[in-house]
N, C-alpha and C positions, 0 to 999 in steps of 0.2 A: 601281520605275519601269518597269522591262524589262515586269514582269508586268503592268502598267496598258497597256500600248504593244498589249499584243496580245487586250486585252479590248477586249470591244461600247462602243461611247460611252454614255456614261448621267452627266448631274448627278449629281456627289459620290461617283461610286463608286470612281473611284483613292483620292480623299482619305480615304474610309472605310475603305478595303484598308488603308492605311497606317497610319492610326488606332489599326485593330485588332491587327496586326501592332507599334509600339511600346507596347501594352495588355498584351499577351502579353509580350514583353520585357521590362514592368515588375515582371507580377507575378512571373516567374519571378525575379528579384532579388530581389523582398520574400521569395521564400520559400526562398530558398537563405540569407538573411541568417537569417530565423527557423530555419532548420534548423539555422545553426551557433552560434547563442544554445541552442539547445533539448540541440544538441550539449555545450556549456560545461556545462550545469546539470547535464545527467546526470554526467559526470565529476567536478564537484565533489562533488556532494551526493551522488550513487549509489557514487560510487567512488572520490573521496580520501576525503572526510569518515569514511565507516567504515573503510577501510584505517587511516588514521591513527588512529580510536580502537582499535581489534583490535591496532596496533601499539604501543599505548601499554598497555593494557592485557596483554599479553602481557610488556611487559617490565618491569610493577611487580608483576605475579601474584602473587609471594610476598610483598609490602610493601602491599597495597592497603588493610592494616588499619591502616597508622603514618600519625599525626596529620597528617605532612604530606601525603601520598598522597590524604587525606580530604579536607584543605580544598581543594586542587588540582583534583583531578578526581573526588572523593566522588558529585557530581552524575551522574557518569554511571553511573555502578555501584551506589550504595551501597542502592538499593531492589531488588535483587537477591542472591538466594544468591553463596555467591564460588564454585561449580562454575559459574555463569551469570551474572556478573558482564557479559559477554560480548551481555546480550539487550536493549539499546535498539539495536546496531545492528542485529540481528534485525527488529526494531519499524520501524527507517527503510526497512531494504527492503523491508516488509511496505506500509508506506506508499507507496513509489516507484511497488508494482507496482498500488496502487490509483489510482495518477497516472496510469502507462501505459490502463488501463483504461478510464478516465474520458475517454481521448484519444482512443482509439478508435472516435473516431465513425460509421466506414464502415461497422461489421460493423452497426449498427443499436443501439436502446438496450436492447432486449431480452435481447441477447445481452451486451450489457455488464452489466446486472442478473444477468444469469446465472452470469456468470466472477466478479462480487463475490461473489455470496451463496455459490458456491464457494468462494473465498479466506476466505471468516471461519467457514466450516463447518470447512477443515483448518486456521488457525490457530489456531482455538480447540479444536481436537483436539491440536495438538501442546503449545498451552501448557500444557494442562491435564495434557499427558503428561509434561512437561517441568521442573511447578511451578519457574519460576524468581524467582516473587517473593517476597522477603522477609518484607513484610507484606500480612495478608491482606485489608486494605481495598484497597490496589494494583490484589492481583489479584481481588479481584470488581467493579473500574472496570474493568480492561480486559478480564474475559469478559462485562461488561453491554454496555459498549461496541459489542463485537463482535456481539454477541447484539443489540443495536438495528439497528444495520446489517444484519446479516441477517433479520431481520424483512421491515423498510423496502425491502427489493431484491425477497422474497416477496411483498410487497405490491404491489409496482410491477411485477411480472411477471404476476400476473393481475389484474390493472388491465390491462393490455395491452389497445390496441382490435382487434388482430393477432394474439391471441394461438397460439404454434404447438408441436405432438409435441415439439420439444426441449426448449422452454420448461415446458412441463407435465410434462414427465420430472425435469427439473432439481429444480423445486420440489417435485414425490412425494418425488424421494430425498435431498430437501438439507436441509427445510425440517426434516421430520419427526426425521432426525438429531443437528439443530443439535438441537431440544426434548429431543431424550433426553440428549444432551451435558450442555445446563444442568440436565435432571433430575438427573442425576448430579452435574452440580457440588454441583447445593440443596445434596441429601441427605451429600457427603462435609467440604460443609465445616464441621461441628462438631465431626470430627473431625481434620482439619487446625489449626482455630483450638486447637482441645487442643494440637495439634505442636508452633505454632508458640510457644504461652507454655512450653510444657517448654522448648524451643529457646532463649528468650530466659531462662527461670528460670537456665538453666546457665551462661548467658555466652555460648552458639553463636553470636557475630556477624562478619561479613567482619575 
């Protein structure tokens, strides 16, 4: 009101000042509220939820193969080797950080096709380095998986009506890797699928 007092006279324009002014107060409320919803979620699902499984799993390691250990939490391990019994919370953070991403709307969507088709370039380099699944149908869902997505990101980065030097670097060195990755996957997994039945002829299970 001070600052209405010492403005030019004009219809409605104190009333607008003030408008705008509890407009601004409101949404800065909506979005300190959403901030600390958005707060809750990360910590449950980013940060207790795999604490708690890493900490369960750690402390049945040596039992994760006894009947009851199976029926209990079999679900969370058991399509997994037991050196990586350990890899859906891997898969959750792997997830979170494509949530963050997807959030990030300011950087532009370009550069968010970008930071994906990265993210499934190296985590389908480490899986593949990693072999942590069990069975081999598992694992050629989640390097097809991965491998649609980053297609689908290369695609949508020169679809671009903007398209820019970083984005065309990105896709030279990202897309053409990701192809040689699956080439290599094709080509290794007959040999694997051999592994895996030796591995199961013997008894080899968690």
């Amino acid at each position: 009101e001070e600052y209405c007092d010492g403005q030019p006279p004009g219809e409605g324009y104190c009333s607008s000042y003030l408008e705008s002014d509890a407009s601004v107060d409101t949404a800065a409320t909506k979005y300190w509220v959403m901030f600390g919803i958005v707060i809750v979620v990360v910590v449950f699902w980013a940060i207790l939820i795999p604490s708690m499984a890493l900490a369960l799993l750690r402390r049945h390691h040596s039992r994760l193969h006894q009947d009851r250990i199976l029926q209990s939490w079999g679900w969370l391990y058991q399509a997994y080797t037991w050196r990586a019994c350990y890899w859906e919370v891997i898969i959750v953070w792997r997830k979170f950080v494509f949530v963050i991403i997807a959030e990030l709307r300011q950087i532009g969507s370009m550069y968010q096709y970008a930071l994906m088709l990265i993210l499934c370039v190296f985590s389908t380099a480490i899986d593949m380095a990693a072999g942590p699944h069990m069975l081999l149908l598992s694992e050629r869902v989640e390097h097809l998986g991965l491998f649609s997505c980053a297609v689908t990101c290369g695609v949508l980065l020169l679809a671009n009506p903007e398209p820019s030097v970083a984005a065309a670097v990105v896709v030279a060195l990202n897309l053409p890797a990701f192809c040689l990755l699956f080439i290599i996957y094709r080509r290794t997994r007959p040999l694997k699928s051999k592994a895996f039945k030796k591995k199961f002829s013997q008894g080899d299970t968690l």
